[in-house]
C-alpha positions in Angstrom: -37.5 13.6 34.5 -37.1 14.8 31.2 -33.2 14.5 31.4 -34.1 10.5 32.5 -36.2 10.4 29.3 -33.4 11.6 26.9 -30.8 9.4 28.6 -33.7 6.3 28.2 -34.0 6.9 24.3 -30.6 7.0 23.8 -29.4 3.7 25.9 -32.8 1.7 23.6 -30.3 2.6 20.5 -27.2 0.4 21.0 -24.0 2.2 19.1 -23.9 -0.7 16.3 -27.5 0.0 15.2 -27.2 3.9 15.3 -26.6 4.2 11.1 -29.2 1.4 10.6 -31.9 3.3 12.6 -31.1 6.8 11.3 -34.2 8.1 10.5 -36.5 6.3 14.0 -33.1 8.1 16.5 -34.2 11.3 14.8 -37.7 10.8 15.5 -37.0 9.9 18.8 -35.0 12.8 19.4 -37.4 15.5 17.9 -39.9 13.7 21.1 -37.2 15.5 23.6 -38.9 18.9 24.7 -35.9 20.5 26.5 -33.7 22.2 23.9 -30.2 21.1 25.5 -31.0 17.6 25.9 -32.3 17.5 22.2 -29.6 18.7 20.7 -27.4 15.9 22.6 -29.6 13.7 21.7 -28.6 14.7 18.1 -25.1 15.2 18.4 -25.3 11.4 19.9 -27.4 10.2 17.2 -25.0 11.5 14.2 -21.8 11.0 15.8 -20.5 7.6 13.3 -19.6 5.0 15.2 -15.9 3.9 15.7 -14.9 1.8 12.8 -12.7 -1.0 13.5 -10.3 -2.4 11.8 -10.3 -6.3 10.5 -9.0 -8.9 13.3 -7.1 -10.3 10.5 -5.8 -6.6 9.2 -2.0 -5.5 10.5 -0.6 -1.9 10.8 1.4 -1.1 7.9 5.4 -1.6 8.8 7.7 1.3 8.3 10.7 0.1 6.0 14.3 0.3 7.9 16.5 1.4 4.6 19.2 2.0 7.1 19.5 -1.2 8.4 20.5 -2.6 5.0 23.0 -0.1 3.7 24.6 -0.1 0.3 27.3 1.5 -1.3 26.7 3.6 -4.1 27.9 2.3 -7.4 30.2 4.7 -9.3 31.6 2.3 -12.0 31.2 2.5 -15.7 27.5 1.4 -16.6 27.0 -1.5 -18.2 23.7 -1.5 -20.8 21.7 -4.8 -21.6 22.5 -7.0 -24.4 19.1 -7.7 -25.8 20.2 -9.6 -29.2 22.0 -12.3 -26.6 21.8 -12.8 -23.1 18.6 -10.4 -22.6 16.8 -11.1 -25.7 13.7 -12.2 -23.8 13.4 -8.3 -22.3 13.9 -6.9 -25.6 10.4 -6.2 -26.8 10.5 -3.6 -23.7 13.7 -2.3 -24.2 13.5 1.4 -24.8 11.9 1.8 -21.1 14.8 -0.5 -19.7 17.8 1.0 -21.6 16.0 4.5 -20.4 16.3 3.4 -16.9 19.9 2.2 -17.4 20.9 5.0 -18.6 19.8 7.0 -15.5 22.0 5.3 -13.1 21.6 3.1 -10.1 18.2 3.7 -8.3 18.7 0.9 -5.8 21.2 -1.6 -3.8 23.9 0.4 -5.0 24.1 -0.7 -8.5 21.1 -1.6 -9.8 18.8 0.1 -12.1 14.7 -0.7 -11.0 12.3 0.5 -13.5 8.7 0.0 -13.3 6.3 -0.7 -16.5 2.9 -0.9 -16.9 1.2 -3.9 -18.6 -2.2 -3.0 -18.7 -5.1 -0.9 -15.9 -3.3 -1.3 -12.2 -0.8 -4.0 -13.5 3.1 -3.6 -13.6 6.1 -5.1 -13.9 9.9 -4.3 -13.1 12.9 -5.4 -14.5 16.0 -4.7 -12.8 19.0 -4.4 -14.0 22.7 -4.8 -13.0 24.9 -1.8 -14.1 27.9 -3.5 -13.5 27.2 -6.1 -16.1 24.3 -4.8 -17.7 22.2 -8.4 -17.0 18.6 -7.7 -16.6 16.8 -9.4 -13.9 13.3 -10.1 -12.8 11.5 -8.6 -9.9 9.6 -11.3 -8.1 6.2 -9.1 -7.9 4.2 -7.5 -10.7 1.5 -8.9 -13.1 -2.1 -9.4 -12.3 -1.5 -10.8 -9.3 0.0 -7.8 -7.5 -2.5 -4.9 -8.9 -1.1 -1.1 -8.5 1.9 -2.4 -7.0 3.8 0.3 -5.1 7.6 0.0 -4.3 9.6 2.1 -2.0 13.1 1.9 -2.5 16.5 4.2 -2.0 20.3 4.0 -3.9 22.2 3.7 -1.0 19.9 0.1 0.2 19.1 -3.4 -0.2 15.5 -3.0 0.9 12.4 -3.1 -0.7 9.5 -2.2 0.7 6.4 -3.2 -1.7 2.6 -2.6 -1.2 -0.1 -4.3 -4.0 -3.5 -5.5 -4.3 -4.5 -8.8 -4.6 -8.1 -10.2 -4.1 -9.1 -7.2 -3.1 -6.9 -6.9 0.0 -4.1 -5.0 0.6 -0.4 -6.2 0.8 2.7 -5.5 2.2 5.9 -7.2 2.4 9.4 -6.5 2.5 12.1 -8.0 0.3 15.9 -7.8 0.6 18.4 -7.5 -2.4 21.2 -10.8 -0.9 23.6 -9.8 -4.1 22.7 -13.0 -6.5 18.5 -12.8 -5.5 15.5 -10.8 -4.1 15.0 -12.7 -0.4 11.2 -12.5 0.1 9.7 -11.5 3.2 6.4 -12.3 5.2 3.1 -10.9 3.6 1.4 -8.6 5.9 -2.3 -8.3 5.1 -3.4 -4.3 6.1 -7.0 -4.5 5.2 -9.2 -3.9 2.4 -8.0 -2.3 -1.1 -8.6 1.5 -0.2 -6.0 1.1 2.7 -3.4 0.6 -0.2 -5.0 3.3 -2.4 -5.5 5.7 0.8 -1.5 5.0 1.6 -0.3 5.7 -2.3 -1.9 9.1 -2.3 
Protein backbone atom coordinates (compact mmCIF):
# COMPACT_ATOMS: atom_id res chain seq x y z
CA UNK A 1 0.00 0.00 0.00
CA UNK A 2 2.29 2.49 1.01
CA UNK A 3 4.89 1.40 -1.82
CA UNK A 4 1.57 2.06 -4.29
CA UNK A 5 1.27 5.48 -2.66
CA UNK A 6 4.94 6.51 -3.25
CA UNK A 7 4.89 5.17 -6.89
CA UNK A 8 1.26 7.32 -7.28
CA UNK A 9 2.96 10.63 -6.13
CA UNK A 10 5.60 10.32 -8.23
CA UNK A 11 3.78 9.25 -11.72
CA UNK A 12 1.19 12.88 -10.71
CA UNK A 13 4.75 14.70 -11.38
CA UNK A 14 5.51 14.31 -15.04
CA UNK A 15 9.61 14.64 -15.61
CA UNK A 16 9.24 18.13 -17.57
CA UNK A 17 7.48 19.74 -14.48
CA UNK A 18 9.84 18.20 -11.86
CA UNK A 19 12.16 21.73 -11.47
CA UNK A 20 8.93 23.82 -11.88
CA UNK A 21 7.20 22.04 -8.91
CA UNK A 22 10.35 21.79 -6.61
CA UNK A 23 9.14 22.81 -3.58
CA UNK A 24 5.05 20.80 -3.75
CA UNK A 25 7.44 17.13 -4.95
CA UNK A 26 9.16 17.81 -1.62
CA UNK A 27 6.10 18.20 0.23
CA UNK A 28 4.68 15.40 -1.31
CA UNK A 29 7.55 13.28 -0.48
CA UNK A 30 7.95 14.33 3.30
CA UNK A 31 3.89 12.66 3.16
CA UNK A 32 5.82 9.13 2.48
CA UNK A 33 6.04 7.37 5.96
CA UNK A 34 8.32 4.37 5.05
CA UNK A 35 11.87 5.62 5.17
CA UNK A 36 13.17 3.70 1.86
CA UNK A 37 10.47 4.83 -0.25
CA UNK A 38 10.99 8.51 0.89
CA UNK A 39 14.16 8.78 0.24
CA UNK A 40 13.44 7.47 -3.52
CA UNK A 41 10.98 9.59 -3.64
CA UNK A 42 13.73 12.29 -3.08
CA UNK A 43 16.36 10.95 -5.04
CA UNK A 44 13.50 10.99 -7.89
CA UNK A 45 12.49 14.37 -7.17
CA UNK A 46 16.15 16.08 -7.43
CA UNK A 47 17.49 14.01 -10.06
CA UNK A 48 17.56 17.06 -13.12
CA UNK A 49 15.95 16.10 -15.92
CA UNK A 50 17.78 15.16 -19.19
CA UNK A 51 18.55 18.21 -21.11
CA UNK A 52 18.21 18.05 -24.70
CA UNK A 53 19.84 19.49 -27.15
CA UNK A 54 18.22 22.06 -29.89
CA UNK A 55 16.56 20.12 -33.02
CA UNK A 56 18.27 22.58 -34.97
CA UNK A 57 21.81 22.18 -32.94
CA UNK A 58 24.66 19.73 -34.71
CA UNK A 59 27.59 17.83 -32.98
CA UNK A 60 30.63 19.70 -33.31
CA UNK A 61 32.89 18.04 -36.40
CA UNK A 62 36.31 16.96 -35.63
CA UNK A 63 38.75 18.74 -38.30
CA UNK A 64 40.72 16.08 -40.64
CA UNK A 65 44.21 18.18 -40.94
CA UNK A 66 45.46 15.03 -42.52
CA UNK A 67 43.35 14.82 -45.20
CA UNK A 68 44.69 18.24 -46.56
CA UNK A 69 48.44 17.89 -46.24
CA UNK A 70 50.99 20.59 -46.87
CA UNK A 71 54.46 20.77 -47.16
CA UNK A 72 56.31 22.73 -44.91
CA UNK A 73 57.83 25.85 -46.36
CA UNK A 74 61.64 26.23 -45.72
CA UNK A 75 62.36 29.21 -48.20
CA UNK A 76 63.76 32.54 -47.30
CA UNK A 77 60.82 34.67 -45.67
CA UNK A 78 59.48 37.22 -47.33
CA UNK A 79 58.23 40.36 -44.88
CA UNK A 80 55.24 42.74 -45.98
CA UNK A 81 55.72 45.86 -47.80
CA UNK A 82 53.45 48.18 -45.97
CA UNK A 83 54.62 51.67 -47.71
CA UNK A 84 53.31 49.80 -51.27
CA UNK A 85 51.41 46.83 -51.86
CA UNK A 86 50.30 46.33 -48.05
CA UNK A 87 49.86 49.88 -47.01
CA UNK A 88 46.21 49.28 -46.04
CA UNK A 89 47.58 46.58 -43.15
CA UNK A 90 50.12 48.99 -41.99
CA UNK A 91 48.47 50.65 -39.03
CA UNK A 92 48.72 46.90 -37.55
CA UNK A 93 51.97 46.16 -38.59
CA UNK A 94 54.14 45.47 -35.57
CA UNK A 95 51.69 42.34 -34.65
CA UNK A 96 51.90 41.22 -38.49
CA UNK A 97 55.70 41.69 -39.12
CA UNK A 98 55.92 39.81 -35.38
CA UNK A 99 53.99 36.95 -36.82
CA UNK A 100 56.15 36.95 -39.97
CA UNK A 101 58.97 36.81 -38.48
CA UNK A 102 58.04 33.57 -36.55
CA UNK A 103 57.67 31.41 -39.55
CA UNK A 104 54.85 29.57 -41.25
CA UNK A 105 51.99 28.56 -38.84
CA UNK A 106 49.83 27.13 -41.55
CA UNK A 107 49.41 25.64 -45.25
CA UNK A 108 52.93 25.38 -45.36
CA UNK A 109 53.92 28.84 -45.93
CA UNK A 110 51.80 31.07 -44.51
CA UNK A 111 51.98 33.14 -41.49
CA UNK A 112 48.18 33.44 -39.60
CA UNK A 113 48.15 35.89 -36.80
CA UNK A 114 45.14 36.70 -34.86
CA UNK A 115 44.37 40.45 -33.48
CA UNK A 116 41.97 41.74 -31.34
CA UNK A 117 39.83 44.68 -32.28
CA UNK A 118 37.86 45.31 -29.36
CA UNK A 119 35.84 42.71 -26.27
CA UNK A 120 35.37 39.09 -28.06
CA UNK A 121 36.17 40.59 -31.65
CA UNK A 122 39.25 39.63 -33.88
CA UNK A 123 40.72 39.72 -36.93
CA UNK A 124 43.58 37.68 -38.88
CA UNK A 125 45.66 38.70 -41.47
CA UNK A 126 47.56 36.18 -43.19
CA UNK A 127 50.39 36.39 -44.80
CA UNK A 128 52.44 34.73 -47.57
CA UNK A 129 56.20 34.13 -46.66
CA UNK A 130 57.08 33.45 -49.94
CA UNK A 131 56.19 36.82 -51.14
CA UNK A 132 55.45 38.59 -48.12
CA UNK A 133 51.71 39.69 -49.54
CA UNK A 134 49.30 40.00 -46.67
CA UNK A 135 45.94 38.55 -47.16
CA UNK A 136 42.62 38.65 -45.52
CA UNK A 137 40.98 36.01 -43.54
CA UNK A 138 37.38 35.73 -44.50
CA UNK A 139 36.11 35.63 -40.66
CA UNK A 140 36.64 38.06 -37.82
CA UNK A 141 34.88 41.39 -36.87
CA UNK A 142 31.77 41.77 -35.01
CA UNK A 143 30.13 39.38 -36.79
CA UNK A 144 32.13 36.29 -35.72
CA UNK A 145 32.61 37.21 -31.71
CA UNK A 146 35.51 35.15 -29.82
CA UNK A 147 36.37 33.47 -32.90
CA UNK A 148 38.46 30.41 -32.39
CA UNK A 149 40.71 28.83 -35.13
CA UNK A 150 42.37 25.58 -35.16
CA UNK A 151 45.02 25.22 -37.51
CA UNK A 152 48.50 23.08 -38.10
CA UNK A 153 51.96 24.00 -40.46
CA UNK A 154 51.86 20.98 -42.27
CA UNK A 155 47.78 21.76 -43.59
CA UNK A 156 45.43 23.53 -45.66
CA UNK A 157 42.54 23.28 -43.15
CA UNK A 158 40.95 25.45 -41.03
CA UNK A 159 38.74 24.66 -38.60
CA UNK A 160 36.94 27.94 -37.08
CA UNK A 161 34.35 28.22 -34.21
CA UNK A 162 32.63 31.93 -33.36
CA UNK A 163 29.66 33.49 -32.04
CA UNK A 164 27.21 35.14 -33.83
CA UNK A 165 23.54 36.03 -32.63
CA UNK A 166 24.13 34.30 -29.77
CA UNK A 167 24.67 30.89 -31.39
CA UNK A 168 27.46 28.99 -31.81
CA UNK A 169 29.39 28.32 -35.13
CA UNK A 170 31.43 26.09 -36.89
CA UNK A 171 32.70 25.74 -40.15
CA UNK A 172 35.58 24.48 -42.02
CA UNK A 173 37.58 26.40 -44.65
CA UNK A 174 40.29 25.12 -47.00
CA UNK A 175 43.46 27.13 -48.01
CA UNK A 176 42.97 26.21 -52.51
CA UNK A 177 46.64 28.14 -52.95
CA UNK A 178 45.13 31.63 -54.44
CA UNK A 179 41.83 31.69 -51.68
CA UNK A 180 40.23 30.54 -48.46
CA UNK A 181 37.26 27.92 -49.93
CA UNK A 182 34.47 28.33 -47.42
CA UNK A 183 32.63 25.57 -46.01
CA UNK A 184 29.00 24.80 -44.71
CA UNK A 185 28.08 26.60 -41.32
CA UNK A 186 27.20 24.13 -38.70
CA UNK A 187 25.11 25.60 -36.01
CA UNK A 188 26.10 23.58 -32.39
CA UNK A 189 23.77 25.37 -30.09
CA UNK A 190 23.70 28.27 -27.90
CA UNK A 191 26.86 30.51 -27.03
CA UNK A 192 28.23 28.58 -23.99
CA UNK A 193 28.67 25.45 -26.32
CA UNK A 194 31.48 27.59 -27.99
CA UNK A 195 32.66 29.07 -24.69
CA UNK A 196 32.42 25.47 -22.92
CA UNK A 197 34.59 23.98 -26.17
CA UNK A 198 37.36 26.97 -25.96
CA UNK A 199 38.18 26.18 -22.42
Amino acid sequence: MRYALAALILATVPAANVQAQGAADIAACRDVKDSLLRLRCFDDVSKPSPQKAPANASKPKVPDFAAYAADPYRGAINLPDFRGRDREHATYRTRIMAGAKSGPNFAGYLAMTQIGCGSSCSFVPVVDLRTGRVLNFPLGGEDNLSLDLQYRVDSRLVSARWVSEERCQQEELIWTGTAFQRGTVRDLGDREVCYRMAE
